[in-house]
C-alpha positions in Angstrom: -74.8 -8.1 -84.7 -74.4 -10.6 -82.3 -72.3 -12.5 -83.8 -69.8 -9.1 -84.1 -70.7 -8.8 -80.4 -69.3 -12.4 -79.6 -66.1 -11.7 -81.5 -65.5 -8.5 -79.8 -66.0 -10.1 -76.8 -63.1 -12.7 -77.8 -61.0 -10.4 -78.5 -61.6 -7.9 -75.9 -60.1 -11.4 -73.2 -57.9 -12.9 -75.3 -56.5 -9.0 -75.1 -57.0 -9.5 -71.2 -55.4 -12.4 -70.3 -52.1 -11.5 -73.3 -51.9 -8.2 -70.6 -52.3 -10.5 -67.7 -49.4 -12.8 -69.1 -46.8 -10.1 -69.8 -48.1 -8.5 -66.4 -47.1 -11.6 -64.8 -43.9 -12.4 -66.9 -43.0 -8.8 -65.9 -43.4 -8.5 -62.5 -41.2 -12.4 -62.2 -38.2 -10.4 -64.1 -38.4 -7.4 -62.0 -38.4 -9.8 -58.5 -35.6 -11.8 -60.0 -33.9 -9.0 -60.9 -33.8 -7.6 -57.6 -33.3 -10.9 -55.8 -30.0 -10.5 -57.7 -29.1 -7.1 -57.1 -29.5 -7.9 -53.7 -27.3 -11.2 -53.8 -24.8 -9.3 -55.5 -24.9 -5.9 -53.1 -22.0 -5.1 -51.4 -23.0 -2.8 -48.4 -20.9 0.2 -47.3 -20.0 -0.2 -43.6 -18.0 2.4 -41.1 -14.2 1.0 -40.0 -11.8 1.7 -37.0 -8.3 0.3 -37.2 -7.6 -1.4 -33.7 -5.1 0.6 -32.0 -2.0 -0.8 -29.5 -2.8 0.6 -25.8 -0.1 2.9 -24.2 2.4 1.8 -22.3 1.4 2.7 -19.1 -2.0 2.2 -17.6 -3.5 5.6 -15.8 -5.6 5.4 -13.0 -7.2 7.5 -10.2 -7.4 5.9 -6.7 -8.9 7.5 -3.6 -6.4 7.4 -0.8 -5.4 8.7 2.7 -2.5 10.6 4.4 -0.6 9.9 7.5 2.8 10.9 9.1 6.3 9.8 8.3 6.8 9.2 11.5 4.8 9.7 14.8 5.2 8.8 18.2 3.4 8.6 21.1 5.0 10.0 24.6 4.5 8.8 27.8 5.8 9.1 31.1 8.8 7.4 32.0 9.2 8.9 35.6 6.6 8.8 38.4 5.6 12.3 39.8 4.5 16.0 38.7 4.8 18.4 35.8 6.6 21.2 36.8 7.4 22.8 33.6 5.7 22.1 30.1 7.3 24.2 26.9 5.1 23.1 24.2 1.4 22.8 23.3 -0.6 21.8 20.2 0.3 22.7 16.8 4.2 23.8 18.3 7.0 22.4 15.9 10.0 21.0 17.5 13.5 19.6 17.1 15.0 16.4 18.2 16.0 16.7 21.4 14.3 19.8 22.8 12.8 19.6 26.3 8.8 18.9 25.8 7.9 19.1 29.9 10.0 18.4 32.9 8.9 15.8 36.0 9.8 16.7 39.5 9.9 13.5 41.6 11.8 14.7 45.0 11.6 11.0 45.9 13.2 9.9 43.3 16.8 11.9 44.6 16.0 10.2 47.8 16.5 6.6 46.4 19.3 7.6 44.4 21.4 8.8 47.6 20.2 5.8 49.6 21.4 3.7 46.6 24.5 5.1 46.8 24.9 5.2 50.7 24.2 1.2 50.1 26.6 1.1 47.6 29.5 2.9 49.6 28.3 0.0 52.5 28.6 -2.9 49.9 32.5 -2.1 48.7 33.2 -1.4 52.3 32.3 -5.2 53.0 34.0 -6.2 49.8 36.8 -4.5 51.5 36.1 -6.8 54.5 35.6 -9.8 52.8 39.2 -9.6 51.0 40.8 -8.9 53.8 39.5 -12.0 55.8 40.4 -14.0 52.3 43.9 -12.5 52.3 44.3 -13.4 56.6 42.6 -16.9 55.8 45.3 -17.5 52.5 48.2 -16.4 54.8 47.0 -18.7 57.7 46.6 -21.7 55.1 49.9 -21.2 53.8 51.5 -21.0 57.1 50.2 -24.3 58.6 49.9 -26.2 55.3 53.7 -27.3 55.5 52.9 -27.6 59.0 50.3 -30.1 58.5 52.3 -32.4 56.0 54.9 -32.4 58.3 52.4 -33.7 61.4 53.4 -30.7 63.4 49.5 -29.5 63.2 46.3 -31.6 63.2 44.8 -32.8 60.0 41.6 -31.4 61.4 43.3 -27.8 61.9 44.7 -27.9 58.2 41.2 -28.5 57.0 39.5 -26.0 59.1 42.1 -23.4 57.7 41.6 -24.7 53.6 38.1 -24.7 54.1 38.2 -21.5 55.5 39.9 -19.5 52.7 37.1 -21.1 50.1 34.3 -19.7 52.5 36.4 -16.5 52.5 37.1 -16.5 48.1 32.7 -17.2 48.0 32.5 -14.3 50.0 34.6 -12.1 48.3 32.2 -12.9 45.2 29.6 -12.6 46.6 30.1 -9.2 47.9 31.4 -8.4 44.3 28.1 -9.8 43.0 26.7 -7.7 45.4 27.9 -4.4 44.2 27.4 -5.3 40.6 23.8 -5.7 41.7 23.8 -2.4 43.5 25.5 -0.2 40.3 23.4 -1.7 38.5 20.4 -0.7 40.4 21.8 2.9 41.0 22.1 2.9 36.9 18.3 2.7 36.5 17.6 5.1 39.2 19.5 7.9 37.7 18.0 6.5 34.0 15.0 7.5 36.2 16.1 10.8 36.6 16.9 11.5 33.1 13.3 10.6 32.0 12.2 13.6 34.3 13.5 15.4 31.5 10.8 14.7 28.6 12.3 15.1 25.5 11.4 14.8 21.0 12.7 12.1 19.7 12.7 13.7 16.2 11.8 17.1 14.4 8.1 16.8 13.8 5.0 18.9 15.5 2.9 18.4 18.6 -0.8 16.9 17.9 -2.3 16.2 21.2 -1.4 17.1 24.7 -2.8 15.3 27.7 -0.6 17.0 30.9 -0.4 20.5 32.1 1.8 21.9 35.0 0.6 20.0 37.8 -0.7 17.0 36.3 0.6 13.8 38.6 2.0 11.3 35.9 2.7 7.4 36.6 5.9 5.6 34.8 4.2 2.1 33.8 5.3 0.1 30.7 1.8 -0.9 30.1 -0.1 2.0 31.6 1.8 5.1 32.0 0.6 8.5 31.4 -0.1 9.3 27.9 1.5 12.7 27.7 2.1 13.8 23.9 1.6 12.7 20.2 4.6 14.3 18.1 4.4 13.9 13.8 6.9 14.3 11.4 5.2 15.8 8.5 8.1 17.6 6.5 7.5 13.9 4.4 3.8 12.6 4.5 2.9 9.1 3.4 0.2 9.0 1.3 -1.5 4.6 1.8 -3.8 3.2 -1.0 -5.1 0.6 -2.1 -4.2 -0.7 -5.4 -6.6 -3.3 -7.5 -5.6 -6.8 -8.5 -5.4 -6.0 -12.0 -3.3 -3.1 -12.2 -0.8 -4.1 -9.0 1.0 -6.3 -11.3 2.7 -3.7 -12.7 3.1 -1.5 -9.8 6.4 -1.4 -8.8 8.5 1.3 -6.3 9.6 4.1 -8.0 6.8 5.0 -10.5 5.4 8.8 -10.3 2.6 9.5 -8.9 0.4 13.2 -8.8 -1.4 13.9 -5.6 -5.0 16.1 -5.8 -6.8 17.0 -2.8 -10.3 18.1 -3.4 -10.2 21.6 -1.0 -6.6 22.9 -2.9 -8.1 22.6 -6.6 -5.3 23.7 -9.2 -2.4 21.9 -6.7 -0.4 18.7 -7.6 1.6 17.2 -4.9 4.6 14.8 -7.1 5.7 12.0 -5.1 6.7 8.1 -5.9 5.9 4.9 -4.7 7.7 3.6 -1.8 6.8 0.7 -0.8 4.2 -2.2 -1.7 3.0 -4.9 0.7 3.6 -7.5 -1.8 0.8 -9.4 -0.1 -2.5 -8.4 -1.9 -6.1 -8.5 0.6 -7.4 -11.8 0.9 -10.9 -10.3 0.9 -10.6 -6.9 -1.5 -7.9 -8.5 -4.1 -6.1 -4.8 -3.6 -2.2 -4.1 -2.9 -1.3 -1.9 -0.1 0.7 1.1 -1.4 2.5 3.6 0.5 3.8 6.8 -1.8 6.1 9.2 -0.1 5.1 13.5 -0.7 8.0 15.9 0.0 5.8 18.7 2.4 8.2 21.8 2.9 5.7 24.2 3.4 3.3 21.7 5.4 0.0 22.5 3.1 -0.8 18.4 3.3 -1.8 17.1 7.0 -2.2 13.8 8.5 -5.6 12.0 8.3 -6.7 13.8 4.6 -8.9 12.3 1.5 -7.0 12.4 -1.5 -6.9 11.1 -4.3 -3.8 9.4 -6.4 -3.1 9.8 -10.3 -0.8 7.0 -11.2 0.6 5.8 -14.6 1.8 2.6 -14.0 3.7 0.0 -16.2 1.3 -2.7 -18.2 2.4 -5.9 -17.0 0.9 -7.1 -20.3 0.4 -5.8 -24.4 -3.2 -5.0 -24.8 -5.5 -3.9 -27.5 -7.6 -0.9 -27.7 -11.2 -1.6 -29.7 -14.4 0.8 -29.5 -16.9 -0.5 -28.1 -19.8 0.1 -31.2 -17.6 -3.0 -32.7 -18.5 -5.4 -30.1 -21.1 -8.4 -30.8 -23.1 -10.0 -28.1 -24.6 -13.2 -29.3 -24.9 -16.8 -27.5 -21.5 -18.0 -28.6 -20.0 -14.8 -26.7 -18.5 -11.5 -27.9 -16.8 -10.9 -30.7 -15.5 -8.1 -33.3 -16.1 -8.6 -36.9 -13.0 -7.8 -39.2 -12.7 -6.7 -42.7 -9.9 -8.2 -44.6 -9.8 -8.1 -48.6 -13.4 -6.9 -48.8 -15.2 -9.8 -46.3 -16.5 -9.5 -43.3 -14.6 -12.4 -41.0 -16.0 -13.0 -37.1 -13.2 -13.2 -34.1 -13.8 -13.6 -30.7 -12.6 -11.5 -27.9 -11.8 -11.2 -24.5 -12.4 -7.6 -23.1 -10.0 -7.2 -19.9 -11.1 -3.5 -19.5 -14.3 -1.5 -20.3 -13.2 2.4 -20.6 -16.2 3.8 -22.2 -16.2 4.6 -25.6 -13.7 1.7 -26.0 -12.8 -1.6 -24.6 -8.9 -3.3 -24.1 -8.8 -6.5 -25.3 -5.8 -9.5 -25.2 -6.9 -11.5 -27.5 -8.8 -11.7 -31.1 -7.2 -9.3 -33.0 -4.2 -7.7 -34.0 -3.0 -3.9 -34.1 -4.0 -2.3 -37.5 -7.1 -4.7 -38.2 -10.3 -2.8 -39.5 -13.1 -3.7 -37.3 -16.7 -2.7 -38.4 -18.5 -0.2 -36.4 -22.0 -0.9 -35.5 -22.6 -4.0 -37.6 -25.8 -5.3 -38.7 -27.3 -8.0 -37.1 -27.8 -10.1 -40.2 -23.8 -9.5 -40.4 -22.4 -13.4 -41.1 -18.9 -14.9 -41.7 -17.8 -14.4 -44.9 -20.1 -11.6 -45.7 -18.8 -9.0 -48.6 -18.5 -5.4 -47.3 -17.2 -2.2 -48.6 -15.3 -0.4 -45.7 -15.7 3.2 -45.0 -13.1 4.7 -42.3 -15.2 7.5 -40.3 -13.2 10.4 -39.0 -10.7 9.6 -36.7 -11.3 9.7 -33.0 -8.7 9.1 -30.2 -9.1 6.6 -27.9 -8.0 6.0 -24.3 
């Protein structure tokens, strides 16, 4: 019995270590086996085809309005306001009478002007006539004189005394100019006491009333009126380095004010600065906005829809294909089944995509959302997911 008990024993391991062996011999062709599925597996990854971007670049910029034209008024004459036909908010036409100056002193130097002028041809007068009796003496004695029949010293007193006459003959002529000229300003004087527009536009501010005394000063005259033309309003932005490239006069533009939702004001650009800011890298733009019916004001928040020319082709990628790594980003892009990394250059970020110059080429599948284990040369099976549009 013990010896049946040894054999059994024997038997009972060598069956132990023959399961152990094939165990173990199973198990190492089960982990090769999948080490090689897995070398040989060929994931299933989600494309987008890289897309061209438009032609034209939108973009929304704040801005501000402003008048076609304005002008401030100011006194021209010295003296009171004896008549005033407009007030705020009043349109006018070019030419019409705004307030009227009385300045009684003002007639007062214009008839003494004149009362010197009527004094300065009479001596004009004068002075010819002593030129004429002085040109008549000279002649006279001249023959006299070569003859010896008059005095050398009588023949100069009487040529010298016809040039003193001719000087003052212009000087009194000089005179007189003077004196018109003079009476010219005085009576330009005058007209200013008639305050006139200088173009159609409407009254904003009003600093006189009947009775107010004004002062004529080219440096500090009364400030009388501010008149805007606002049939045409300018509309001033500021346009960013990397769209004001394109920018050009002419292209459309869509005004939106915030308090007249639902209304587009159409208007073009005008005219560019062609000098960007040293300090904000943004173009000055002025956009002119036909205003018939005057619903846009002067001094307004807006803001500016533009579509304006791409100086440059660009790419459009979405952004779940972009790789950061240390060597930069980049796009991976499936061509004949593998998986190939390019670097990119992203020149704009618009949300669910980026625009790109550089990297890759319109109609290359990129992979979305790549794994980070993704390397060059890696085989892929590409998926297209539903088309989506992108900006």
């Amino acid at each position: 019995m013990r010896r049946s008990f040894w054999i059994v024993l024997l038997l009972f391991l060598a069956g132990l270590l023959g399961y152990g062996t094939w165990l173990h011999f199973s198990l190492h062709a089960q982990v090769m086996e999948t080490a090689k599925a897995r070398a040989e597996f060929v994931p299933n990854v989600r494309v987008a085809a890289v897309q061209a971007s438009t032609p034209t670049w939108p973009i929304t910029l704040p801005a501000s309005t402003s008048a076609f034209a304005a002008a401030n008024i100011y006194a021209r004459a010295t003296g009171y306001i004896s008549r005033r036909d407009v007030d705020i908010g009043d349109h006018v036409k070019a030419g019409q009478l705004l307030a009227e100056i009385t300045a009684p002193e003002l007639d007062h130097q214009i008839a003494q002007s004149e009362a010197t002028l009527v004094q300065l041809k009479a001596a004009l007068q004068q002075s010819q006539a002593n030129r004429d009796l002085a040109n008549v003496t000279w002649g006279r004695d001249k023959p006299l004189v070569d003859k010896g029949w008059v005095t050398p010293q009588q023949g100069d007193t009487d040529r010298l005394n016809l040039a003193a006459q001719d000087a003052a003959v212009g000087v009194a002529q000089a005179n007189i100019k003077q004196q018109e000229a003079q009476l010219q300003v005085l009576h330009q004087q005058k007209d200013y006491q008639s305050v006139v527009a200088p173009f159609d536009g409407v009254i904003t501010q009003r600093n006189i009333d009947i009775g107010s005394l004004v002062q004529a000063d080219a440096t500090s005259g009364t400030f009388m009126f501010t008149i805007m033309h606002t049939d045409v309003i300018r509309v001033q932005l500021y346009v960013p380095q990397e769209a004001a490239f394109g920018l050009k006069p002419g292209v459309q533009a869509n005004i939106r004010v915030p308090e007249l939702p639902g209304r587009i004001f159409p208007g073009s650009v005008t005219r560019l600065a062609n000098a960007l800011q040293p300090t904000s890298r943004t173009l000055l733009t002025e956009i002119d906005v036909p205003n018939p019916d005057g619903a846009l004001t002067p001094g307004i928040y807006c803001l500016v829809d533009l579509k304006i020319p791409r100086a440059a082709p660009s790419l459009i990628v979405p952004s779940a294909a972009l790789i950061f790594n240390q060597d930069g980003m980049s796009v991976a892009v499936v061509e004949n089944g593998v998986a190939h990394l390019r670097k990119v250059n992203v020149v704009r970020d618009l949300g669910t995509s980026v625009e790109v110059d550089q990297g890759v080429r319109e109609g290359e599948q990129v992979i979305l959302n790549p794994s980070v284990d993704l390397a060059e040369g890696s085989k892929v099976q590409p998926k297209t997911p539903p088309a989506t549009k992108m900006s």
